[in-house]
Each structure stands twice: as C-alpha cells, then as structure tokens.
N, C-alpha and C positions, 0 to 999 in steps of 0.2 A: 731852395729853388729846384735843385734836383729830384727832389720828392714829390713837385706838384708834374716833373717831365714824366716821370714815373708812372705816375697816377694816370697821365694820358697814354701813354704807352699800355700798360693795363685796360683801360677803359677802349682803347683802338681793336686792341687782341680779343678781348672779352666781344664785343661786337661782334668782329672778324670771323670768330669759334661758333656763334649764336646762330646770327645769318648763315652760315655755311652748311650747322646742321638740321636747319631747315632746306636748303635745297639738296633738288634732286640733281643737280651736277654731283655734289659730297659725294651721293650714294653711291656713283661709277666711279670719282675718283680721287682720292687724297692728295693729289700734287697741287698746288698754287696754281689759279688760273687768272687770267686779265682779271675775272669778277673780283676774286679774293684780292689781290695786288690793288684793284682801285678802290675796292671798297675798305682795304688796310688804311693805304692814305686817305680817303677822303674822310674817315671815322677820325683818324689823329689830324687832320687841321682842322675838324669842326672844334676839337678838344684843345689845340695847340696855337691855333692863331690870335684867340683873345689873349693868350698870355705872351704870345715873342712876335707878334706881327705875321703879316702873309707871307713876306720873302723869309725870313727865317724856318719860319711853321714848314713852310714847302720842302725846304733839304733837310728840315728836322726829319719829316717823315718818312723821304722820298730813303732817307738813309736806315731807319729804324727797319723801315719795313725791310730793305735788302738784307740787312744780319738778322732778322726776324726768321724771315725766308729761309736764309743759309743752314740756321742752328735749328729750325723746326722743318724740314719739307714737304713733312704733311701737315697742311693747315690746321686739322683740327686740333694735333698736338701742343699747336703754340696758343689755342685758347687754354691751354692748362697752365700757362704762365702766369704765376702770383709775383705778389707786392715779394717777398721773401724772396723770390729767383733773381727780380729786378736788382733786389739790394747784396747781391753777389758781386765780388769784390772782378768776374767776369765779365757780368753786365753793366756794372758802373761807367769803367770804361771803355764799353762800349757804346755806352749813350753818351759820355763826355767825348768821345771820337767825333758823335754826330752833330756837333757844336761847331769843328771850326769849318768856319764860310769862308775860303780866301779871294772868292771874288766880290766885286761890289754890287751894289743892288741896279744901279747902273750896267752893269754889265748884263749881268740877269736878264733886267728888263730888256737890253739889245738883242741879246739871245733870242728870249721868246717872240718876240716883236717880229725876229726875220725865220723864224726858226714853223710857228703856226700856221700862216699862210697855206703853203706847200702843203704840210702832215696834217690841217685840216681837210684842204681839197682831195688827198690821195686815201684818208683814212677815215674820214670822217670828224665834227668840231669833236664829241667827246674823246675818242679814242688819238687824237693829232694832238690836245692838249695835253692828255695824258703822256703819250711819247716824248714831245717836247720838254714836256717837266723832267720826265726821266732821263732823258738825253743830257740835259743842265747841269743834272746831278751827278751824272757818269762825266761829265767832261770837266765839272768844278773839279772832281777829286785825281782825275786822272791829270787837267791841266791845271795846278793851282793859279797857273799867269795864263789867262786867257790871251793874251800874245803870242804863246808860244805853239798857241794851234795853226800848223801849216797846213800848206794842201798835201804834204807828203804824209802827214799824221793822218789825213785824213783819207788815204788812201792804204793805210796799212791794217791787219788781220787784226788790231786791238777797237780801230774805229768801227770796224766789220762785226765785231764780239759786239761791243754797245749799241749798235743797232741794232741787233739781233735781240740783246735783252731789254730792248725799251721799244720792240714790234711787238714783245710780249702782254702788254696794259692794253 
C-alpha cells in the first residue's frame, strides 16, 4: 500500500517539475508559487483519490506537498525526486506521518461547509477552496480535537502564521 502512495507522490512531483519547466513564471523564479502549490495537490488527488477516497486524498496531499515544499524550495528540484528517494527510511516516515487524520470526516465537512462561503466571496471559488482546504489541514494537525479550537487560538500569532500560509494557494 505504501508503494502505490509512493508512486502517486512521484507521479504529483514528476508533473509538478514538467508543467513548471514549461512556464515562464520558472524562468524568473524557483520558489513555490499558488500555481505550483495547487497544481502539486491537484496532480496527487487526481492520482490519490481513486485509491483512499476524497477526504483522505485531501490531507494526504494537502500534507505531502508541505514537506515536499519544506525539503525542496525550489520546485524544480523536487521534480528530481525518484521512487529510490521515496523509499528512504526519511521519506517513509514522512509519508506515514501524512496518514493520520485525527478529525472526522464529519468534522471536515463542517469546516469546509462554514469555512467556503467567506474565502470564496473574498478570494475568489478557485483560490477560497483552495485556502480552506489548507486551513483544514494546518488546523487538523495543529488542533487534533477540533473542540479545542477557541477564539483565543484564534486570535493568537500561530492562527495568524496559518493564514498567512494558506493566502499563499
């Protein structure tokens, strides 16, 4: 099972490397941009959703691509990632990191439901879906009990960091 995550993780990058060195963004600049960022995910759940579903696929990817990002910064580097890198006893666990989900799919769905709205009107539908999705995923990992999100959390310099990286998509 880990082999077929693999393979879509490979085949996301591989894209990701392709399309990039076709545009003329690449040529001014190597760092990650909204383009590369959604075109990361959208590559891994076209790849990742027939195998674990939508809600899973989503923080499967939402997650790959953020340590993708971290360990590559300039994108074109991370289309140099093989099957052989993947099976490095570094990235193993860090693809098995991107497995656990400690909310529920129920939860998710609340999120996004009241979360859209808003960051469609103010952003746009592509770019507000996209935030949202990433929002979910910075607050799964950040809040694994979606109860324990207050308004004081959400008024603090770490809520302020996650929006700031999920205005980025």
């Amino acid at each position: 099972m880990k082999k077929i995550f693999q393979l879509l993780l490979v085949a996301s990058i591989i894209y990701t490397g392709e399309s990039l060195a076709q545009s003329k963004q690449t040529k001014t600049t190597n760092n990650w941009t909204a383009e590369d960022r959604t075109g990361f995910v959208a590559e891994c759940l076209t790849n990742a959703t027939p195998v674990m579903g939508e809600d899973s696929a989503r923080m499967y990817c939402f997650c790959m691509q953020e340590k993708v990002e971290k360990k590559y910064p300039k994108v074109t580097d991370a289309a140099a990632i093989t099957d052989a890198t993947l099976n490095s006893p570094i990235w193993k666990k860090e693809i098995a990191s991107c497995f656990l989900q400690p909310w529920t799919e129920a939860n998710r769905v609340l999120f996004l439901s009241n979360c859209k709205p808003e960051a469609e009107q103010n952003l746009g539908k592509e770019r507000g879906d996209a935030y949202c999705e990433c929002m979910l995923y910075k607050l799964e990992v950040a809040y694994p009990d979606p109860l324990t999100i207050t308004e004081e959390a959400m008024q603090s310099k770490e809520w302020d960091a996650h929006v700031q990286d999920c205005l980025k998509y």
